[in-house]
N, C-alpha and C positions, 0 to 999 in steps of 0.2 A: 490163755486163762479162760478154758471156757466155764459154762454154768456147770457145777458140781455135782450131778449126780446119782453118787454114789447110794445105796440101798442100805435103809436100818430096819433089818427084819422085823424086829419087836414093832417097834413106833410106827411102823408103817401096817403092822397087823391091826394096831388098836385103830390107828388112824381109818382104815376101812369099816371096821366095825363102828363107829362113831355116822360113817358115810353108811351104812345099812340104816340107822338106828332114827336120821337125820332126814333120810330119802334123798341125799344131795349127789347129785348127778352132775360130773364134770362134762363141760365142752371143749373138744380140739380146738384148737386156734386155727385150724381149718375152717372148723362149723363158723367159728367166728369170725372167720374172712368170708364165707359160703354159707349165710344159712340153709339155703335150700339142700344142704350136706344135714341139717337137725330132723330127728324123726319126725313124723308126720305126728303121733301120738302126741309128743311134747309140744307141741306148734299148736294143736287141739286145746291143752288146758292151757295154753299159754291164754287164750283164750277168756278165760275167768280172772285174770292174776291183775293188778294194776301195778304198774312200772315200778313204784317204788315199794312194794309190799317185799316184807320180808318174808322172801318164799324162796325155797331152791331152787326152782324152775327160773327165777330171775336170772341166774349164773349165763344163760342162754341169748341174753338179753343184752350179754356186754359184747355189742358191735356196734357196728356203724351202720347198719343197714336197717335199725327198729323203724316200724311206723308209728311219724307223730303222733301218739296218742297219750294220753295219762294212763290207761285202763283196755287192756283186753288186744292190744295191739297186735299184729304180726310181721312180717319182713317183708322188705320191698326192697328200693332203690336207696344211695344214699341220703341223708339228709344236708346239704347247703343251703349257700346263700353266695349268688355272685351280687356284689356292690357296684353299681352303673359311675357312669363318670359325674351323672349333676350329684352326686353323691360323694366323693371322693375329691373328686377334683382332679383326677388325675387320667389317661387316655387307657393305661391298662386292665385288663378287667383281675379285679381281685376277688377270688371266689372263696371260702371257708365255710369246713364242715364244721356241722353244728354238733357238740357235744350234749344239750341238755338232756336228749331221749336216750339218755344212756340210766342205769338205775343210779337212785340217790341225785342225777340230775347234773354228774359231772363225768367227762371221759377218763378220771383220774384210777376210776371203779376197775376199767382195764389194767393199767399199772397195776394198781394191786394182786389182782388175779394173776397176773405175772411173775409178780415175786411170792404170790404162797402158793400156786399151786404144782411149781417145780419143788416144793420143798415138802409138801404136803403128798405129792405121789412116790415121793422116793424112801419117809420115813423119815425125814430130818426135822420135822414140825408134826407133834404129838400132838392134836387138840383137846383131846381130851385130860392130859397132865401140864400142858405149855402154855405159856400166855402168848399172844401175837402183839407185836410192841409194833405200833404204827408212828415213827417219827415222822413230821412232816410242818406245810406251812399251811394248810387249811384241808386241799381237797383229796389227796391221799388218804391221810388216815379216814376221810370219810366210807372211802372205796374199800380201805383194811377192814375198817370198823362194822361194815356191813358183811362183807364174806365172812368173817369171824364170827359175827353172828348164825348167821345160814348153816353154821358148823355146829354152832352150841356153845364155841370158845369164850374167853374171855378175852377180848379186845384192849388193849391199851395203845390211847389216842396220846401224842405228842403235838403240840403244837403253838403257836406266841401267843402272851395274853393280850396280843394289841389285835389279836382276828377278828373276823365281825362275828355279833354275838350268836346270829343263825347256825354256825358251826357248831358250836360250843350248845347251846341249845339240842340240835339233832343228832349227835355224838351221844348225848347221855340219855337222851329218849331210847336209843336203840340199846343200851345197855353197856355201852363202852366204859371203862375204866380212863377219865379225862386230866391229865398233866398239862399245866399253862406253864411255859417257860419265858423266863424275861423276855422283851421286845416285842418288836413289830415283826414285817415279812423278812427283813433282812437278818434275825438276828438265827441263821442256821447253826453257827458254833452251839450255841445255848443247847438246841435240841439236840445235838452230838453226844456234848457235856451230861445232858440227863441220861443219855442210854449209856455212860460208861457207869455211870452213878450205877443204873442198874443192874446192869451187868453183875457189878462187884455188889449187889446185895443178896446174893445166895438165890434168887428167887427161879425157877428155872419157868425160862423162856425163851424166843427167839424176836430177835429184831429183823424188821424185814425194812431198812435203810434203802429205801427207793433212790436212792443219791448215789450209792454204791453197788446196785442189785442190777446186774446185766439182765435178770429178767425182766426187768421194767423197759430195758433199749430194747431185747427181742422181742418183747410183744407190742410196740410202737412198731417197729422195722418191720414186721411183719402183716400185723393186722391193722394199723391206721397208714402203714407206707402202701400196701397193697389196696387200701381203699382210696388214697389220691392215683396210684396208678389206673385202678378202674377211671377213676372220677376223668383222670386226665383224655382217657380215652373216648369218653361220653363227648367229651367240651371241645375237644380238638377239630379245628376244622383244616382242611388242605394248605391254607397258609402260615395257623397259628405256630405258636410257641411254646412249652412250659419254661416258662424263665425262672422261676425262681419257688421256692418255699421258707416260708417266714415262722419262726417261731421262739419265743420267751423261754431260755434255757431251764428252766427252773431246776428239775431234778434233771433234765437231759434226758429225759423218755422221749418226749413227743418228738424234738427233734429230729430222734432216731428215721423218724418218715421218711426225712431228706434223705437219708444215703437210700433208703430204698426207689426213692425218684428218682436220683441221680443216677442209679445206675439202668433206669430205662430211658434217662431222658439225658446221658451224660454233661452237654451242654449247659443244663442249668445250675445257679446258683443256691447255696443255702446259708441263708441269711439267720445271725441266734441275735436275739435282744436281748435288752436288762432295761433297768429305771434309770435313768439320767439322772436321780440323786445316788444311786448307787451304782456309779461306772467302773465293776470289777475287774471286768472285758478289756473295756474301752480304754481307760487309763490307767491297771490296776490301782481302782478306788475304790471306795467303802461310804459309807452313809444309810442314810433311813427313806423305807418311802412305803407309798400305801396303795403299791399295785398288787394286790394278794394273789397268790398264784405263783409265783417266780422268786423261791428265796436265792439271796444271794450273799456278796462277800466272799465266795469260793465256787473255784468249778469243779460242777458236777465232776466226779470218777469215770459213769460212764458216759462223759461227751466225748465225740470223736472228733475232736478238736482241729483234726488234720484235713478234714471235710469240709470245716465250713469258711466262707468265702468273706463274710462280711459281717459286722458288728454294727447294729442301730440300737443308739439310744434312745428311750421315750420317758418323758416327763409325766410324772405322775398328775400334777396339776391339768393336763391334759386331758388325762384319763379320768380323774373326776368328775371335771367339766363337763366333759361330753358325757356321761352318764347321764347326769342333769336332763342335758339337754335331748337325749332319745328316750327319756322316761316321762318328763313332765312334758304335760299339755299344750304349754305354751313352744317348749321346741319342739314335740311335734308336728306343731301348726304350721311354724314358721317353713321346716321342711317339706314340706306339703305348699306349699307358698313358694319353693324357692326349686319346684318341681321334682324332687322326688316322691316316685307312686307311693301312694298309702298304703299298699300292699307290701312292700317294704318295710314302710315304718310302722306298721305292727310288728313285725320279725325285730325289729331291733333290741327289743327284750331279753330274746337270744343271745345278746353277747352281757359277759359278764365283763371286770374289770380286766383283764386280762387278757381276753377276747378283742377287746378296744385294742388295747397295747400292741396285739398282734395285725389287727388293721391298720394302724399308724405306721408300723414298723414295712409293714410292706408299701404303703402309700409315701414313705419315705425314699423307699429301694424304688419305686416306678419313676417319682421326682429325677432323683440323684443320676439317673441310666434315661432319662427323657423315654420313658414305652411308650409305646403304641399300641393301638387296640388289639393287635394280634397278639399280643404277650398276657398271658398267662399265669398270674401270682398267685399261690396258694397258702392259705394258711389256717390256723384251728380257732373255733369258737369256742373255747375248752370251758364253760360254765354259762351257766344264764344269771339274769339281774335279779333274778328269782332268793340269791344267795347274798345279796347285797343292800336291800330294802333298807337295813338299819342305816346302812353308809348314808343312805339318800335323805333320810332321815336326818340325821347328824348336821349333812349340808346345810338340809330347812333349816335347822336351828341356831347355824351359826350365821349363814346369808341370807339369810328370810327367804322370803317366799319367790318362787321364779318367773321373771317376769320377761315379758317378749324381748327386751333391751337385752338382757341376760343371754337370751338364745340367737339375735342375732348375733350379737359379741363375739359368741362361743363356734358358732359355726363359720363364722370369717378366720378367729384368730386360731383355731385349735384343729377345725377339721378343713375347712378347705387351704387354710396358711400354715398347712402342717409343714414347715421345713424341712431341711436338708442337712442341718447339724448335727452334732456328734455322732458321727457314725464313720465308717474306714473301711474299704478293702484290704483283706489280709493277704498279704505276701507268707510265702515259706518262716520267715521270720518271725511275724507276727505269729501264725498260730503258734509258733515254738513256745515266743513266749508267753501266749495265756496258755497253754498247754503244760510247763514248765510251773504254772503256780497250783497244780493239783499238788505239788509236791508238799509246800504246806500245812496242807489243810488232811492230803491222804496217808505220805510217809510219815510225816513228824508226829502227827497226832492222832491218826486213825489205825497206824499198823497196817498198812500197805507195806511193798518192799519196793526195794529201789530194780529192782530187774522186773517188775510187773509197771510201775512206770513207765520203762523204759522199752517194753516190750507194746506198749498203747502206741507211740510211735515210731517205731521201728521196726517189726514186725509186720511184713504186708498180709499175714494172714490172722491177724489177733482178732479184728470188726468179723471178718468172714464166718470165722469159726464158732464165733456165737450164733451169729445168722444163719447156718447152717443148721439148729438144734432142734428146728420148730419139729420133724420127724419123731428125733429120737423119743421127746418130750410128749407129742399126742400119744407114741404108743404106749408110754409109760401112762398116759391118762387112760387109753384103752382097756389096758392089762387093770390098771384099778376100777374103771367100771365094771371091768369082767367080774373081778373075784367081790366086790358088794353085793352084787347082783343085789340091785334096790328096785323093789316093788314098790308101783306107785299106785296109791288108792285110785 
């Protein structure tokens, strides 16, 4: 079952003319593994443009390779961060790319472009008569909400009304059409429930369901799995290892990276998280938690379920905590005190809540396997603290003010006493059975079938033949740049 295709002459006629009319100029997912593949002209005004300016020329911008900048930036090298051991606590080196220099300030902006611009070069998404439905748990529909915009469309944002309010704030500045659905991060049914709502209200649109959109795994698999394979090759030294890649299932995009690791680096593991009050993986369980970024209660459609090796769970309370403590002053200090460079601990901004999660979640995997300095743990910094200020906020108000006692606390009991519980190596068995609960959430209520199932794992060429599509798909972007032919002032 691979990505669909198929050509609607009409829709995809208007759809160009809207791309004339707009100046919006697609990028290969080439260009966006390679920018030095972007014309030299585009590279020029990119020049003038600041990272989050709603500009078409932004579209260029979603890789991994932008330079740190806010404003006028160009490509370079990727952007990380490896985490030292007075830092971790732990002897292997864990390194993670930084999403915030992506536009809108999340790597989620990718997924998106994932899932509309295969539907957008083929004629299946009209922007000019279609509305673009962004279901999602915060950073998605931000990514939706902005390409849509760049089109002219009208955006509609799904997401819990327990998000932080910077979402919901920067979603309607940009013009999006904004739906709050019951809960918190965990409650994904809710946002399911609204798009069938919609669906059945006559209104024509397309849902671009990142939880079910194999465009969102093939533009991870592709463009952020080929940037840890670059990365892997910069960092590798004659004895090293890639051991492992860690990442927060959420919609099962990023993940995606891992099979593209795995299969240059066979040996190593991929490791998927969740919240430790919400252990769907781990024990199929359910509960609430307020690690934003990773909804859960069901597995993603497209996780390859069959791939990954291990299930860590992390404590939300964890991930607040340590917020706290790499934001305010006083844990600053302390780590600076307790010899991590300061040079560091300005970067720690860089991780969002999420981000934390996926540090933990590897610094559990280095614990649990005792590494050593030659191993090699990768994982994503998928948002900065930049989108979390009200959380922090919130904190102040309910713990008062943060005080040194606080950040030693926090850094003994949360980051350097990060544990070794709830978490499992998955046997055959095991992925069967969290692979077996897509069924669920996908055939009973979403209209999946039972031979697409069952074809996820059993089929050794199902993962492949998606992975396969990055071709077909730039030249379908080619052929649509061709025939707009957009002139740019």
């Amino acid at each position: 079952m691979k990505l669909d295709l198929t050509i609607y002459q009409d829709k995809l006629d208007r759809a160009i003319q809207r791309a004339r009319e707009r100046k919006f100029i697609i990028p290969t997912m080439a260009q966006q593994k390679d920018p030095s593949l972007i014309p030299q002209d585009i590279k020029d005004r990119l020049k003038n443009i600041g990272l989050w300016d709603l500009h078409p020329l932004n579209l260029f911008r979603i890789t991994w390779h932008n330079e740190p900048v806010d404003f006028g930036g160009g490509f370079g090298g990727l952007n990380f961060i490896e985490f030292p051991t007075v830092f971790t606590g732990v002897d292997a080196r864990i390194v993670g790319l930084v999403g915030k220099w992506f536009p809108t300030g999340v790597h989620k902006v990718g997924a998106a472009y994932g899932c509309m611009v295969p539907s957008l070069v083929t004629g299946q998404f009209d922007p000019t008569t279609q509305k673009a439905v962004w279901p999602s748990t915060g950073n998605f529909c931000r990514g939706g909400a902005f390409d849509t915009a760049l089109l002219g469309g009208q955006a509609v944002s799904i997401l819990p009304e327990g998000m932080s309010q910077e979402r919901f704030d920067w979603l309607r500045e940009i013009g999006s059409e904004v739906i709050a659905t019951p809960g918190t991060e965990s409650n994904v049914k809710e946002i399911f429930d609204k798009c069938w709502e919609l669906r059945a209200s006559g209104e024509d649109l397309v849902i671009f369901n990142q939880f079910e959109e194999y465009g969102n795994y093939l533009w991870h698999y592709q463009v952020t799995g080929n940037a840890f394979v670059q990365l892997a090759h910069q960092l590798l030294g004659p004895k090293d290892n890639i051991t492992a890649f860690t990442s927060a299932t959420g919609s099962a995009g990023t993940i995606a990276a891992g099979d593209r690791l795995k299969q240059e680096f066979p040996g190593m593991k991929i490791i998927a998280s969740e919240a430790s009050q919400c252990p769907t993986m781990l024990y199929n369980g359910f509960g609430s938690h307020i690690i934003e970024g990773i909804g859960d209660k069901h597995v993603p459609w497209i996780h390859n379920v069959k791939n990954t090796d291990f299930i860590t769970d992390i404590d939300d309370v964890a991930v607040a905590r340590l917020a706290r403590l790499f934001q305010k002053e006083e844990g600053q200090e302390h780590l600076i005190e307790e010899g991590v460079d300061p040079a560091l601990v300005k970067k720690l901004g860089l991780m969002g809540f999420s981000s934390i999660a996926n540090i933990l979640s590897a610094m559990k995997f280095s614990k649990f396997h005792e590494l050593n300095e030659r191993d090699i743990v990768f994982t994503v910094l998928t948002d900065s603290m930049e989108l979390y200020q009200s959380r922090i906020a919130e904190m102040d108000e309910e713990f008062g003010p943060y005080k040194r006692d606080f950040a030693i606390a926090d850094n003994a009991r949360y980051l350097k006493g990060q544990a070794t519980g709830d978490m499992v190596e998955l046997g055959y068995w095991d992925r069967k059975r969290i692979h077996n609960l897509k069924y669920y959430t996908w055939v009973e209520q979403q209209g999946k079938t039972y031979e697409e199932i069952q074809a996820q794992w059993y089929d050794p060429d199902f993962w492949l033949e998606i992975q396969s599509q990055q071709d077909e798909i730039d030249a379908l972007i080619e052929e649509f740049n061709h025939k707009a032919q957009v002139q740019l002032d």
